[in-house]
C-alpha positions in Angstrom: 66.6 119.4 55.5 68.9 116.6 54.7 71.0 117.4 57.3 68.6 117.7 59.8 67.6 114.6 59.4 71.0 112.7 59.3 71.8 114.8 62.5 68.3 113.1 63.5 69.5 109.7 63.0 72.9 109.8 64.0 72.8 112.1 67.0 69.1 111.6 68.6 69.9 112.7 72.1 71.5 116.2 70.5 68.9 116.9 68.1 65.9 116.2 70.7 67.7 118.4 73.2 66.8 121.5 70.8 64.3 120.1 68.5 61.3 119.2 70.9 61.3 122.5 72.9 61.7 124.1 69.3 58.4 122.2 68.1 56.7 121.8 71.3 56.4 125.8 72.5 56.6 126.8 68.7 53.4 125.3 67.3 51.8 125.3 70.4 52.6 129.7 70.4 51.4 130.1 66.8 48.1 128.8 67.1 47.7 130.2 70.7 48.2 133.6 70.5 45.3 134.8 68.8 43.5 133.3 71.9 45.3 135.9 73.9 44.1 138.4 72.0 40.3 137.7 72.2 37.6 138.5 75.0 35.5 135.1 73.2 35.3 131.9 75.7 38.3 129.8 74.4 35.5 127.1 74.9 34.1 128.8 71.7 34.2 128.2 67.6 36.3 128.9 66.6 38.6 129.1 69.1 38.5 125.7 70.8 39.9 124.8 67.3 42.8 126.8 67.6 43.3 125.9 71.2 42.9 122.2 70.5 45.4 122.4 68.2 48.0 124.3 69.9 47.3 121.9 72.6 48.2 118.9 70.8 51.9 119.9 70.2 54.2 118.1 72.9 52.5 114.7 71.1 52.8 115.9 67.6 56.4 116.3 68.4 56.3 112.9 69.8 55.5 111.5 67.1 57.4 113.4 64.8 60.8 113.2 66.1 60.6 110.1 67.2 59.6 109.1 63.7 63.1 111.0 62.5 65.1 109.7 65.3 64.3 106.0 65.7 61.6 105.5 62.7 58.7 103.3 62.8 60.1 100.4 65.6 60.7 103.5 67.9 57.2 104.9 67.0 55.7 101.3 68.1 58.4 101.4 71.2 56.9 104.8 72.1 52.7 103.4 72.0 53.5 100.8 73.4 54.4 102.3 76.6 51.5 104.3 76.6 49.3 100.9 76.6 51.3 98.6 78.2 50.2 98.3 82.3 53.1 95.5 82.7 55.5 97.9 83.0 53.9 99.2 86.1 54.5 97.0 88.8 51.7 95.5 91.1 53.2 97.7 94.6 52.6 101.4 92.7 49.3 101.2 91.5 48.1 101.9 95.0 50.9 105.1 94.8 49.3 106.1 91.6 45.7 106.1 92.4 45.8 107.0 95.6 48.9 109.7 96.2 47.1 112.8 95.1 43.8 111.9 97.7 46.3 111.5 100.7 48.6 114.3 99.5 45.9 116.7 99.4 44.3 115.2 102.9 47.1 115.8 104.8 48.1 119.1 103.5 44.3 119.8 104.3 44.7 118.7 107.8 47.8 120.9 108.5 45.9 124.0 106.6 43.4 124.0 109.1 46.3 123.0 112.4 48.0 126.1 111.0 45.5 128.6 110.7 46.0 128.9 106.8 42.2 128.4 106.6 39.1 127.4 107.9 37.8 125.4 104.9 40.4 123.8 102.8 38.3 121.6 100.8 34.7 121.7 99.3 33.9 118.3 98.5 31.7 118.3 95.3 30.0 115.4 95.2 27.1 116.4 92.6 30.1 116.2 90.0 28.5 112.5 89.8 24.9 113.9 89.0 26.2 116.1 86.6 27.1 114.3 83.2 28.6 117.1 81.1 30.1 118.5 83.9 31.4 115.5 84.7 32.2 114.5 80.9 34.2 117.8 80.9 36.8 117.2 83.9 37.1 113.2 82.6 38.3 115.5 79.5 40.9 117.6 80.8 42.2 114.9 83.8 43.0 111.9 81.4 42.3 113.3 77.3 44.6 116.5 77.6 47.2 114.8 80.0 48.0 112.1 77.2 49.0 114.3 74.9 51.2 116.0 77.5 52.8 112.7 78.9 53.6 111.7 75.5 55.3 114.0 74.3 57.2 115.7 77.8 57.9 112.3 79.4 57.9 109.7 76.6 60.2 111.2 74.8 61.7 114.8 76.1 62.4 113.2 79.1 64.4 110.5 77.8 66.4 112.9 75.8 67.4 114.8 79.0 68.2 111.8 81.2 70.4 110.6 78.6 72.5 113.9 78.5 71.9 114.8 82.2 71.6 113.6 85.4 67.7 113.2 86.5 67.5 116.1 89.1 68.9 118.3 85.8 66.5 116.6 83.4 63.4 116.8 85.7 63.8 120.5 86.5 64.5 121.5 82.5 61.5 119.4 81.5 59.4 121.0 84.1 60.6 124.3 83.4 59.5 123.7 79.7 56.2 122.5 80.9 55.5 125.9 83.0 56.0 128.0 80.3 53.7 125.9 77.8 51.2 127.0 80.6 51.3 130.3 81.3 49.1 131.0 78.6 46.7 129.2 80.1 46.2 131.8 83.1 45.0 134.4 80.0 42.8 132.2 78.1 39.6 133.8 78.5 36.9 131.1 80.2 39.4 128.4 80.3 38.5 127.4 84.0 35.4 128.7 83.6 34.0 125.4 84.8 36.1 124.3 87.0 37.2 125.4 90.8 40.4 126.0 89.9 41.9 129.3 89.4 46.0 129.9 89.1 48.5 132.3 89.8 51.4 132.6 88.0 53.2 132.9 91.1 52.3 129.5 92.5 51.6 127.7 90.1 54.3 127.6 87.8 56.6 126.2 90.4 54.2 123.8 91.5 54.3 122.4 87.9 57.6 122.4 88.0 57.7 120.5 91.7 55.3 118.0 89.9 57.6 117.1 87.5 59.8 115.7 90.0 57.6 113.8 91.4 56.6 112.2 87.6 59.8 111.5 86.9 60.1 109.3 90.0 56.7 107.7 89.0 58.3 107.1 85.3 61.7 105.9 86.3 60.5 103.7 88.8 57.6 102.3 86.1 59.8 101.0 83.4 59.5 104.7 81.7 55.7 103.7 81.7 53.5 106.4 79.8 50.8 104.9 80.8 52.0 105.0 84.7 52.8 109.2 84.4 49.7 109.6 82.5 47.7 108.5 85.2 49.2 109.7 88.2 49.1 113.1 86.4 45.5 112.4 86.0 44.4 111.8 89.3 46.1 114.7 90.8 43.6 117.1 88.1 40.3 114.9 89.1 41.5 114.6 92.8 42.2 118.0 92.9 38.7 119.5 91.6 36.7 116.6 93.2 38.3 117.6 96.5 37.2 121.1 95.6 40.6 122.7 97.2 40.3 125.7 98.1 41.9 129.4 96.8 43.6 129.7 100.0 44.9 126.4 100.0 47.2 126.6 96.8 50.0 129.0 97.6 50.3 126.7 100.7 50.1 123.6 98.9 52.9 124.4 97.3 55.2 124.3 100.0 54.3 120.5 100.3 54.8 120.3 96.2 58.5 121.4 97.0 59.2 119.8 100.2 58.6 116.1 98.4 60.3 117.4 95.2 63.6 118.7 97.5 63.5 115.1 99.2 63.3 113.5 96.0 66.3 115.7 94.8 68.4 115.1 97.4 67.7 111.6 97.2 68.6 111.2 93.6 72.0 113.2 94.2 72.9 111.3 97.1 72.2 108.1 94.9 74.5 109.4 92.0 77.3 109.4 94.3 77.1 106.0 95.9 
């Protein structure tokens, strides 16, 4: 244990590299899989317990390897960018906000030019009249992304971009972020209230295409938590507000990876200016 931590200290970047994927799928897996195995509503008791706290992993090892790594200024370093909306300058709030609406517009618009389908979206404006409804998608667009932003961003991230370049780091960290998901596909009554319904297929590589596009948000933000946590935000309440279709999703991805592509190319082409 000794060395771990001096190995902690002295080599940060190294240990993180292996240590948060360790923690972050580890505890997550050992309190998830009895959820797999059960036909009860993870919504349930007891199983929201267990989900809950499987779910809270990529900011309990946040906060834990930060702690070893940096100690308590690089625990204050680390909330501080979660609550600090100076990093974010003044010209990408309106990208934040707004980026998931028009994203999801357009690639409505060209569903319906192409044939794709008829009915892209399903506006659901009773999700106003509805409180606990409503309570419950405020839940999992800006409570369960925290803990995710946190943790994958605020400090995997960081780890990555410091050993490799940011197309590299973007794609591990989203690739790491996929397969703390998949479960989520089996979780019996997960989406149960909600429009949303994913396929492995699609959506994994949409996660990982969304990635890319945070890590441009968090670069370009002063590696603001705060500025990934809402953008990643919107895109869930945008998303089921809009009330995108079934249809729509295997073709939205194709405008997930087009965007994430530019931005790859973009960053390569930078690195060898």
């Amino acid at each position: 244990m000794k060395a771990l931590f001096i190995q902690a200290r002295e080599h940060p970047t190294s240990f993180l590299l292996w240590a948060f994927p360790t923690f972050y799928l580890g505890w997550a897996f050992l309190f998830w899989w009895p959820l797999l195995l059960s036909d009860a509503s993870v919504w349930s008791f007891p199983k929201i317990l267990l989900f809950l706290l499987g779910g809270a992993s990529p900011l309990l090892a946040a906060i834990v390897l930060t702690a070893m790594t940096g100690g308590r200024a690089q625990l204050k370093e680390l909330f501080w960018r979660l609550i600090d909306v100076r990093r974010i300058p003044l010209r990408w709030w309106s990208g934040i906000l707004l980026f998931w609406l028009l994203f999801n517009l357009v690639m409505a618009g060209f569903a319906i030019l192409l044939g794709v389908t008829e009915a892209p979206l399903d506006i659901t404006w009773g999700l106003f009249t509805d409180p606990g409804t409503l309570l419950f998608l405020l839940l999992l667009s800006f409570v369960f992304p925290a803990a995710e932003e946190v943790g994958l961003r605020g400090c995997y991230l960081d780890a990555l971009q410091d050993r490799y370049s940011t197309s590299v780091a973007s794609l591990i960290n989203g690739a790491m972020w996929a397969i703390w998901h998949a479960p989520f596909v089996w979780f019996p009554g997960y989406y149960a209230n909600t429009t949303f319904n994913p396929s492995l297929s699609w959506w994994l590589p949409m996660i990982v295409c969304t990635t890319v596009l945070i890590t441009q948000v968090y670069n370009q933000t002063g590696r603001s938590i705060l500025a990934v946590l809402i953008f990643h935000a919107m895109m869930n309440f945008t998303g089921e507000l809009l009330g995108i279709s079934a249809d729509m999703y295997p073709f939205v991805l194709s405008g997930y990876a087009l965007l994430a592509v530019a931005l790859l190319i973009h960053w390569q082409l930078r690195r060898g200016e």
